[in-house]
C-alpha positions as CSV (number, residue, x, y, z in Angstrom):
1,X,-14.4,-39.4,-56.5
2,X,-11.0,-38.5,-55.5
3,X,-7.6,-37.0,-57.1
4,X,-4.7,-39.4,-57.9
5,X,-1.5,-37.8,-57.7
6,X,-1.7,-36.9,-61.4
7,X,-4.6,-35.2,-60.7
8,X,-6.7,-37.5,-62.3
9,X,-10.8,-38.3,-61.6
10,X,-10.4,-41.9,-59.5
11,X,-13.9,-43.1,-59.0
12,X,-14.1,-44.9,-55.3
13,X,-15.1,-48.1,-55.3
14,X,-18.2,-49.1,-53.5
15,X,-18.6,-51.0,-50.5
16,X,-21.4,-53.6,-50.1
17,X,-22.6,-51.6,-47.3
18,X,-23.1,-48.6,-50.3
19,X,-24.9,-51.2,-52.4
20,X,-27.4,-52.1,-49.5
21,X,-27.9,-48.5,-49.0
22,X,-28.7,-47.4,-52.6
23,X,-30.9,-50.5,-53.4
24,X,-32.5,-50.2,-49.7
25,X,-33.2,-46.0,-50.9
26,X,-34.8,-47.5,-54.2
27,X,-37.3,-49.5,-52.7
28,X,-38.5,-46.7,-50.2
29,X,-38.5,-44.2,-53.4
30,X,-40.3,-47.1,-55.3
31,X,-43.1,-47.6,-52.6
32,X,-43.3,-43.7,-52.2
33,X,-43.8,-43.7,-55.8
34,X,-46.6,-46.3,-56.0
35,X,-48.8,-45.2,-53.5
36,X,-48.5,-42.1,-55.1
37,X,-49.5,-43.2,-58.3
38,X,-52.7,-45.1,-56.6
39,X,-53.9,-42.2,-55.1
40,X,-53.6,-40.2,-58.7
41,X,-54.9,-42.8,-61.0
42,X,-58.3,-42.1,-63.0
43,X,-60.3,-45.0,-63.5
44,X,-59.6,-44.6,-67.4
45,X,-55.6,-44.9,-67.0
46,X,-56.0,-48.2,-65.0
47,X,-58.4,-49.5,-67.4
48,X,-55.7,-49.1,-69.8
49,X,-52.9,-50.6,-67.7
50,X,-55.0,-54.1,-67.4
51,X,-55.1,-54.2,-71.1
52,X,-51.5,-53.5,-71.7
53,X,-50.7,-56.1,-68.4
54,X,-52.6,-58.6,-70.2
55,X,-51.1,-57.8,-73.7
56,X,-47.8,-58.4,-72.1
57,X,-49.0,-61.6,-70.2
58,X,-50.1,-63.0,-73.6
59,X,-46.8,-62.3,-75.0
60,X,-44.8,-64.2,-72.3
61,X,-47.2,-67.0,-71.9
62,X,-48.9,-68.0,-74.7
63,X,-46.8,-67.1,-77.9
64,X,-44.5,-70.0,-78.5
65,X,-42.0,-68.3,-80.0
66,X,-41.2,-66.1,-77.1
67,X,-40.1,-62.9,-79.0
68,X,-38.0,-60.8,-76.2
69,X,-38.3,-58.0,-78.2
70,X,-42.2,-57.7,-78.3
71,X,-41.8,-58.7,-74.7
72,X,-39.7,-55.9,-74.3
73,X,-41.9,-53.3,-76.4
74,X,-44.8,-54.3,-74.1
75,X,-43.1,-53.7,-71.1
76,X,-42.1,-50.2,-72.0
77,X,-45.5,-49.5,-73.0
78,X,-46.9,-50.5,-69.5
79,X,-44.4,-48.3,-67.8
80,X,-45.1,-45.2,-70.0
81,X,-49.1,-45.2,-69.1
């Protein structure tokens, strides 16, 4: 961020060289973050994320009409567990 001359906020633009950094910082967060996650897991919590994988699974391939927004409602509930 930087000051015009009326000493207004200007947000800078970003460069793609700013893009490739923050996407190449998300993936190393991301990876950090999952092997995490498999070291914590209880047997019980990944029992539960196969059946809300599979719930999803059925919802994009095998309903017909392709709701996006039970697609979407499974989704979340796969991240939350």
């Amino acid at each position: 961020m930087r000051r015009s001359r009326s000493r207004r906020a200007v947000i800078a633009q970003w460069t793609q060289a700013d893009t490739d950094e923050i996407f190449a910082l998300g993936v190393l967060l991301e990876s950090y973050a999952g092997t995490r996650a498999a070291c914590l897991i209880t047997a019980e919590s990944l029992d539960q994320m196969r059946l809300s994988a599979e719930a999803k699974r059925l919802e994009v391939c095998v309903r017909s009409d392709g709701s996006r927004e039970r697609t979407c409602v499974r989704n979340s509930q796969f991240h939350r567990l």
